[in-house]
CHARMM internal coordinates of N, CA and C (Angstrom, degrees):
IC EDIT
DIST 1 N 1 CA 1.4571
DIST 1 CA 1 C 1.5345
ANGL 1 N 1 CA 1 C 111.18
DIST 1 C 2 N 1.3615
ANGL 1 CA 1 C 2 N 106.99
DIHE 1 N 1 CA 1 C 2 N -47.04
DIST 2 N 2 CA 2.0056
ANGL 1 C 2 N 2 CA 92.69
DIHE 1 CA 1 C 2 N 2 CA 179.07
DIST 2 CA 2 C 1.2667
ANGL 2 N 2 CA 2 C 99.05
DIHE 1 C 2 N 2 CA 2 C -91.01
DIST 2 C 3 N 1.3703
ANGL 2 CA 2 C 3 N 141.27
DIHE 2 N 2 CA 2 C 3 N 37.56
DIST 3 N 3 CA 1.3893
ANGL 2 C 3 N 3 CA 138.90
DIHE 2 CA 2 C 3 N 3 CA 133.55
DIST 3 CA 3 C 1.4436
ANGL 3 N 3 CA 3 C 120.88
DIHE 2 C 3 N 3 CA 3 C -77.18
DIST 3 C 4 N 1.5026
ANGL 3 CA 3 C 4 N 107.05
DIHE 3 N 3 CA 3 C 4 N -44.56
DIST 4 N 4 CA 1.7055
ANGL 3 C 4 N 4 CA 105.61
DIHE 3 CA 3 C 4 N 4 CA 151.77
DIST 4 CA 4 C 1.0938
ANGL 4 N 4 CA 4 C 121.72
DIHE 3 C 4 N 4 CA 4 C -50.99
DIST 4 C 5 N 1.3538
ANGL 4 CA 4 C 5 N 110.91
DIHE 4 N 4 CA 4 C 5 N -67.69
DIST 5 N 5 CA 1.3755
ANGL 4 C 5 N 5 CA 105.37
DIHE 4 CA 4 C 5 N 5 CA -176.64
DIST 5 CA 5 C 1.5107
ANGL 5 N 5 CA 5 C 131.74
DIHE 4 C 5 N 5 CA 5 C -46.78
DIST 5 C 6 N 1.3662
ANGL 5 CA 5 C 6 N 115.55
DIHE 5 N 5 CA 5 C 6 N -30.82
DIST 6 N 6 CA 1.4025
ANGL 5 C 6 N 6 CA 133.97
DIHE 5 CA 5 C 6 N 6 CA 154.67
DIST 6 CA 6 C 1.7141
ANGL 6 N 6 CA 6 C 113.57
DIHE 5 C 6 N 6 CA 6 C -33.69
DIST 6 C 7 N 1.1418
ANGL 6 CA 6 C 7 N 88.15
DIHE 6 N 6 CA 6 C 7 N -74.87
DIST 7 N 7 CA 1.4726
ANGL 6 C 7 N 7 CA 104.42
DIHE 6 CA 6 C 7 N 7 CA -174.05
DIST 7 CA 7 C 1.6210
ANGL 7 N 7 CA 7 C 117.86
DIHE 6 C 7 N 7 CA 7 C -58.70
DIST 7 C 8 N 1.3808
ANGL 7 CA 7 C 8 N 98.21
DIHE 7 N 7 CA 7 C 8 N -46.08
DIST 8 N 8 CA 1.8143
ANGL 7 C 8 N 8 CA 77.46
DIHE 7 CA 7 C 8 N 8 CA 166.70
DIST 8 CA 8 C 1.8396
ANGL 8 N 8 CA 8 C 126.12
DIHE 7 C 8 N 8 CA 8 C -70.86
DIST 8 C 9 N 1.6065
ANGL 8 CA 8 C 9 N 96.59
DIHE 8 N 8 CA 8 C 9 N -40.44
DIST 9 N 9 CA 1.2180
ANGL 8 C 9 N 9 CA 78.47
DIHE 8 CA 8 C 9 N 9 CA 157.78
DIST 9 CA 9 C 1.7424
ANGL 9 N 9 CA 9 C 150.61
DIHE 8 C 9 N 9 CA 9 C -22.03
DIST 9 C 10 N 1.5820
ANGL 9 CA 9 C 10 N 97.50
DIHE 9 N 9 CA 9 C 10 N -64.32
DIST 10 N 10 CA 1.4499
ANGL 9 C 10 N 10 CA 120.33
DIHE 9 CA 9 C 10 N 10 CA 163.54
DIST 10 CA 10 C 1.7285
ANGL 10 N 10 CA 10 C 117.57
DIHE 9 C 10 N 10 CA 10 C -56.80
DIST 10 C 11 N 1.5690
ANGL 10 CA 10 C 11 N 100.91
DIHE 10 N 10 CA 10 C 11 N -20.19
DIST 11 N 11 CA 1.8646
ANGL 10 C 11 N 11 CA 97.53
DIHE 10 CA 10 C 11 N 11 CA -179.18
DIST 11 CA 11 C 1.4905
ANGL 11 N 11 CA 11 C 94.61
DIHE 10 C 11 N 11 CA 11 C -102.74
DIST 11 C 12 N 1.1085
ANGL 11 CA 11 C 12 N 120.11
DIHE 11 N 11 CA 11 C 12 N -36.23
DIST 12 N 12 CA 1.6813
ANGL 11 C 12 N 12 CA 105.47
DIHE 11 CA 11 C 12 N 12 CA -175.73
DIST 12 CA 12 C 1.4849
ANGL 12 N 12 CA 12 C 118.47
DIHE 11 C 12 N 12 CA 12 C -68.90
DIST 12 C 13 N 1.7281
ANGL 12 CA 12 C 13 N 131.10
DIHE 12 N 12 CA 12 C 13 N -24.05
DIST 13 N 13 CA 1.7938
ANGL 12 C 13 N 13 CA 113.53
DIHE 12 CA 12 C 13 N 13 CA 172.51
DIST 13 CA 13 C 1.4608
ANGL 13 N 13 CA 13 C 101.30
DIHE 12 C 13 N 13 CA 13 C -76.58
DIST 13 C 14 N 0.8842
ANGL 13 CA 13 C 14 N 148.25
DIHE 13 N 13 CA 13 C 14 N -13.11
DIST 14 N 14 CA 1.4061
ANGL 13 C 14 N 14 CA 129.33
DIHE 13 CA 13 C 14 N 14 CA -179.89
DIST 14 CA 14 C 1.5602
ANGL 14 N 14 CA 14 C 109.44
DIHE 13 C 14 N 14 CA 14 C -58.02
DIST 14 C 15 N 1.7427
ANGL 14 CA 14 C 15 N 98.41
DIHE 14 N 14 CA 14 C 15 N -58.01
DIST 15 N 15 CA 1.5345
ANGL 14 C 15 N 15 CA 104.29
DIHE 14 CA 14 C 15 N 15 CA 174.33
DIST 15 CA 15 C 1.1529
ANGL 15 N 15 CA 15 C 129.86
DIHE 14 C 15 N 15 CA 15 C -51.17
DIST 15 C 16 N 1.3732
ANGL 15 CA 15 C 16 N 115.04
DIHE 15 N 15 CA 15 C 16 N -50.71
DIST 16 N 16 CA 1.1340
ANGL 15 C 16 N 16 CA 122.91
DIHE 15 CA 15 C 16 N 16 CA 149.78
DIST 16 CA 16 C 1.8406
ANGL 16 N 16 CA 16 C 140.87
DIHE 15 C 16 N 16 CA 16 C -29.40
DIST 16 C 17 N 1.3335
ANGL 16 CA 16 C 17 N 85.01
DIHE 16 N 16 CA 16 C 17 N -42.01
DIST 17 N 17 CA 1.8055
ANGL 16 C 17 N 17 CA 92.61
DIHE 16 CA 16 C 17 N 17 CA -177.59
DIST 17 CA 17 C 1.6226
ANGL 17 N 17 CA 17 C 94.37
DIHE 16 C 17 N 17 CA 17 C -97.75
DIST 17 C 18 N 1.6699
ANGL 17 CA 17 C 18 N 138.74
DIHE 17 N 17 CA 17 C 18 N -7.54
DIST 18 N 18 CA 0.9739
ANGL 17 C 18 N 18 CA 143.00
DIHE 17 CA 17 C 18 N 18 CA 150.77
DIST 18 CA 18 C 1.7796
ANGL 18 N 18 CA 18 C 134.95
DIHE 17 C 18 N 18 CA 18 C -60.77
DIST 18 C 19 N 1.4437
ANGL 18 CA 18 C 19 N 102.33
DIHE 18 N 18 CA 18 C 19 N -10.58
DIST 19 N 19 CA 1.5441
ANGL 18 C 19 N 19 CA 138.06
DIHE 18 CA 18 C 19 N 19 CA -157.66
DIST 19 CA 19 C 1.4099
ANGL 19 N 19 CA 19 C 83.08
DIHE 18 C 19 N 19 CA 19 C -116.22
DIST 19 C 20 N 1.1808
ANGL 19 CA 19 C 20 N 158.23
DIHE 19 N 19 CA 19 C 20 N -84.80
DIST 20 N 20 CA 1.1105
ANGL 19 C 20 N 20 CA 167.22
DIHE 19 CA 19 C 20 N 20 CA 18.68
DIST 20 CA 20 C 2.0473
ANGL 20 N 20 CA 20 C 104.96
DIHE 19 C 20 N 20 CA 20 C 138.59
DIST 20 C 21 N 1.4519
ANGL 20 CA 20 C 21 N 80.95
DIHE 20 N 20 CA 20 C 21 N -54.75
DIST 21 N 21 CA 1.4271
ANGL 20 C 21 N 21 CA 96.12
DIHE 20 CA 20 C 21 N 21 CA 173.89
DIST 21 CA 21 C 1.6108
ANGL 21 N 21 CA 21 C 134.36
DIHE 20 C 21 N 21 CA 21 C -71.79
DIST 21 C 22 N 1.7649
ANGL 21 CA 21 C 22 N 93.78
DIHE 21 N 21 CA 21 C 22 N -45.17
DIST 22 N 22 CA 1.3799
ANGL 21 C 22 N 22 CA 121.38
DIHE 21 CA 21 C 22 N 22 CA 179.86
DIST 22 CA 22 C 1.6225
ANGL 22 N 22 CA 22 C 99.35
DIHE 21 C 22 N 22 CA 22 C -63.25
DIST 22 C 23 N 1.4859
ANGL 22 CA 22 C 23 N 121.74
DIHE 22 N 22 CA 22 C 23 N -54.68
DIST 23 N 23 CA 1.4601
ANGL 22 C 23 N 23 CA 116.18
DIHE 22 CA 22 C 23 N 23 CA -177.20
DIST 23 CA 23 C 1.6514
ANGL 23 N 23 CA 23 C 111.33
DIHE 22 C 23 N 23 CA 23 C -58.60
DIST 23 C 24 N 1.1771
ANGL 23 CA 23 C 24 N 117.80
DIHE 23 N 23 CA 23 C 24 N -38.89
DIST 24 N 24 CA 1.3131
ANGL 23 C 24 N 24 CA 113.92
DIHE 23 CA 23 C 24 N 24 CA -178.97
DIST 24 CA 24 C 1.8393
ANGL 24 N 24 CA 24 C 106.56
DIHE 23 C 24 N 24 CA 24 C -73.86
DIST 24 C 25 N 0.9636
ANGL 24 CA 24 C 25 N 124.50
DIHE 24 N 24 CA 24 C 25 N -22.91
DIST 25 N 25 CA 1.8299
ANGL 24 C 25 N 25 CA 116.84
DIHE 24 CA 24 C 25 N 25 CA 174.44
DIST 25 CA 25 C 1.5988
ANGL 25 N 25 CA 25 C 90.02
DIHE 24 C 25 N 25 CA 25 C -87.78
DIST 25 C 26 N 0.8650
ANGL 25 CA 25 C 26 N 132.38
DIHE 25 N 25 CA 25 C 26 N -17.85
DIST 26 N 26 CA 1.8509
ANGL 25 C 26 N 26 CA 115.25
DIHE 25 CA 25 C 26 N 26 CA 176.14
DIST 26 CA 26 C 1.3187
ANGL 26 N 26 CA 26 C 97.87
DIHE 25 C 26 N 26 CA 26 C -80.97
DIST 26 C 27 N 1.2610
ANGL 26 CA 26 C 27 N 122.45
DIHE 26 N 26 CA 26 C 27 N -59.93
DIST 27 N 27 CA 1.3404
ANGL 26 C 27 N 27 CA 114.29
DIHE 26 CA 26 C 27 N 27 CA -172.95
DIST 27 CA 27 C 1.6752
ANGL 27 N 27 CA 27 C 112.76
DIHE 26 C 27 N 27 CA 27 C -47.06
DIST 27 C 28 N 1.1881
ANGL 27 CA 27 C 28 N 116.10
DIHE 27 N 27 CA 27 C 28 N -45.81
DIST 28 N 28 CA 1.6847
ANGL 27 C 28 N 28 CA 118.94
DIHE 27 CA 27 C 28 N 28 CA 173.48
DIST 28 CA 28 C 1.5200
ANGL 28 N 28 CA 28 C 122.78
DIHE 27 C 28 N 28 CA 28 C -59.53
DIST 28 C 29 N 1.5125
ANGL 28 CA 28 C 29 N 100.66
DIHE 28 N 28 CA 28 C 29 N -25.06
DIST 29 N 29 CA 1.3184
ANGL 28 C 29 N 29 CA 119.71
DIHE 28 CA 28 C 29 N 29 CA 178.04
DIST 29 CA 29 C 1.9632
ANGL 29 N 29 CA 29 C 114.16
DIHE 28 C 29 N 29 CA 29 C -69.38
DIST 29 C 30 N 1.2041
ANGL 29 CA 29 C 30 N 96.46
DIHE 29 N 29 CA 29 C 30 N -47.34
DIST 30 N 30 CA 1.2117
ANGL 29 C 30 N 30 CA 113.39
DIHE 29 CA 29 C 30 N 30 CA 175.00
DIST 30 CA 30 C 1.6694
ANGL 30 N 30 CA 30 C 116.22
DIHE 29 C 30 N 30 CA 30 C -62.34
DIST 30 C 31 N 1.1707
ANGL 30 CA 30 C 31 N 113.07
DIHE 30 N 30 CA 30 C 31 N -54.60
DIST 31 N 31 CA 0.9562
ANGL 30 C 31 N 31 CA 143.89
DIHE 30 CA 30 C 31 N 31 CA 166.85
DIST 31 CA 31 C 1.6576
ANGL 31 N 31 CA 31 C 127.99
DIHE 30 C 31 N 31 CA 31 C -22.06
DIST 31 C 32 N 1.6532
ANGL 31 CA 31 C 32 N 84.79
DIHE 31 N 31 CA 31 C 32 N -57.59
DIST 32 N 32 CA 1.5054
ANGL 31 C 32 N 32 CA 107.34
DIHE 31 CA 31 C 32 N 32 CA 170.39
DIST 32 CA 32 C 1.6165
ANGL 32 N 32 CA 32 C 121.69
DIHE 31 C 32 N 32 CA 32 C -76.16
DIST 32 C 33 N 0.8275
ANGL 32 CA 32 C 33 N 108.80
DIHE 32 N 32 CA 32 C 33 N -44.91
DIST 33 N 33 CA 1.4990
ANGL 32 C 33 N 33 CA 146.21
DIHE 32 CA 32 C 33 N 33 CA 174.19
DIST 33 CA 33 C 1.7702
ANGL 33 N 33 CA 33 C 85.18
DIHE 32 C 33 N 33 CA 33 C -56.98
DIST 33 C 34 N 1.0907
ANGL 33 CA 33 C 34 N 136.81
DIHE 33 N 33 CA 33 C 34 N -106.93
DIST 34 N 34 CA 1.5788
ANGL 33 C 34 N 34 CA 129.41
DIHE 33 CA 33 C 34 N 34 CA -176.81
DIST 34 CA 34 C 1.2954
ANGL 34 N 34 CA 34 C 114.60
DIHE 33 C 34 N 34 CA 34 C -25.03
DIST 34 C 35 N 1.4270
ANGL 34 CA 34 C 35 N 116.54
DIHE 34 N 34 CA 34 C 35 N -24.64
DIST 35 N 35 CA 1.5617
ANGL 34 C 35 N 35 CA 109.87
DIHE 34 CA 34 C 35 N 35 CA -173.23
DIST 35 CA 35 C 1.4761
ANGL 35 N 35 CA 35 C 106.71
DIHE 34 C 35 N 35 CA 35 C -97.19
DIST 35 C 36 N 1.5747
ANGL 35 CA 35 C 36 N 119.83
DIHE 35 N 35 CA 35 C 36 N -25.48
DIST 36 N 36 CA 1.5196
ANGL 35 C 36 N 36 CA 100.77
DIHE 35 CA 35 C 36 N 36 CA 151.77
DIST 36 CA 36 C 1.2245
ANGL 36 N 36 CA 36 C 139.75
DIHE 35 C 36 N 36 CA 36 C -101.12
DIST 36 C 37 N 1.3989
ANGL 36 CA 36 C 37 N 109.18
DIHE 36 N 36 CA 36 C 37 N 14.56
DIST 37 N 37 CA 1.5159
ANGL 36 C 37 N 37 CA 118.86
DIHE 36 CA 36 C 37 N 37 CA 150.16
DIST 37 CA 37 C 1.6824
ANGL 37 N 37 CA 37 C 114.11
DIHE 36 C 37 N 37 CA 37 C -66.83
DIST 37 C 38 N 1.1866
ANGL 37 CA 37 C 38 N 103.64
DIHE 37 N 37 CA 37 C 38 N -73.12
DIST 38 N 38 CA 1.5248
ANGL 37 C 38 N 38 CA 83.57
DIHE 37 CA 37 C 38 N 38 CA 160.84
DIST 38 CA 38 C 1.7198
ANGL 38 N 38 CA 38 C 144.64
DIHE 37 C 38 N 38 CA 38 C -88.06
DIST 38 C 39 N 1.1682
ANGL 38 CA 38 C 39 N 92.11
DIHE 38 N 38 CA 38 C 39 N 55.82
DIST 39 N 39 CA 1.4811
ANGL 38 C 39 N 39 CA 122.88
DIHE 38 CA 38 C 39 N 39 CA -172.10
DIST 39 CA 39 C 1.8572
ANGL 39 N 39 CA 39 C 98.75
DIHE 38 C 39 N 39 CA 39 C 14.16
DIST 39 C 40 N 1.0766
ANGL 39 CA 39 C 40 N 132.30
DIHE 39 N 39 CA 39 C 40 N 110.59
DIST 40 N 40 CA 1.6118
ANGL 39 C 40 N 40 CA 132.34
DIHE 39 CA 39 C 40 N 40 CA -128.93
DIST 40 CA 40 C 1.8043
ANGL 40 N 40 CA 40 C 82.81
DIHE 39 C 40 N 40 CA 40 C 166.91
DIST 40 C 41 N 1.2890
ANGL 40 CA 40 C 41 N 97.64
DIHE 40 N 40 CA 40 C 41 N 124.30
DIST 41 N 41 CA 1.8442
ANGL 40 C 41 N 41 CA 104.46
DIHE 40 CA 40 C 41 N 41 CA 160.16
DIST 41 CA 41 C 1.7485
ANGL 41 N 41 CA 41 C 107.04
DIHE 40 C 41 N 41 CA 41 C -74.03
DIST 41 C 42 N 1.2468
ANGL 41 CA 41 C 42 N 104.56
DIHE 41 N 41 CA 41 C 42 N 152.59
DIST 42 N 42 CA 1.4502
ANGL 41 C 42 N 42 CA 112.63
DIHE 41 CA 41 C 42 N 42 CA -173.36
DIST 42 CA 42 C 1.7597
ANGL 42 N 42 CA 42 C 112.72
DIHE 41 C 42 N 42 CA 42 C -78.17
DIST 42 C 43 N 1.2665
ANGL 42 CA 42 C 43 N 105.10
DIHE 42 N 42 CA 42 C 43 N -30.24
DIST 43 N 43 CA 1.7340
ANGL 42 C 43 N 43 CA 124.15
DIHE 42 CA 42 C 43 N 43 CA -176.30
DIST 43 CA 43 C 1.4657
ANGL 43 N 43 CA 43 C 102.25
DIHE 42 C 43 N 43 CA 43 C -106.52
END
COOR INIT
IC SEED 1 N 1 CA 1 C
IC BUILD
């Protein structure tokens, strides 16, 4: 049993830091996208 438990451990941060990632490139995505709508430098 704490060999399972081990192991998911080890499979669930990936997803996690994969979850993690995706929101932060949307947010940039978005981001960019507002800044050439209103034609606006991004930095």
């Amino acid at each position: 049993m704490q060999t399972f438990i081990l192991a998911l451990y080890v499979l669930i941060w990936p997803l996690i830091s994969l979850a993690v990632l995706g929101v932060i490139g949307l947010a940039t995505l978005n981001d960019i996208r507002a800044a050439r709508r209103d034609k606006r430098e991004l930095v």
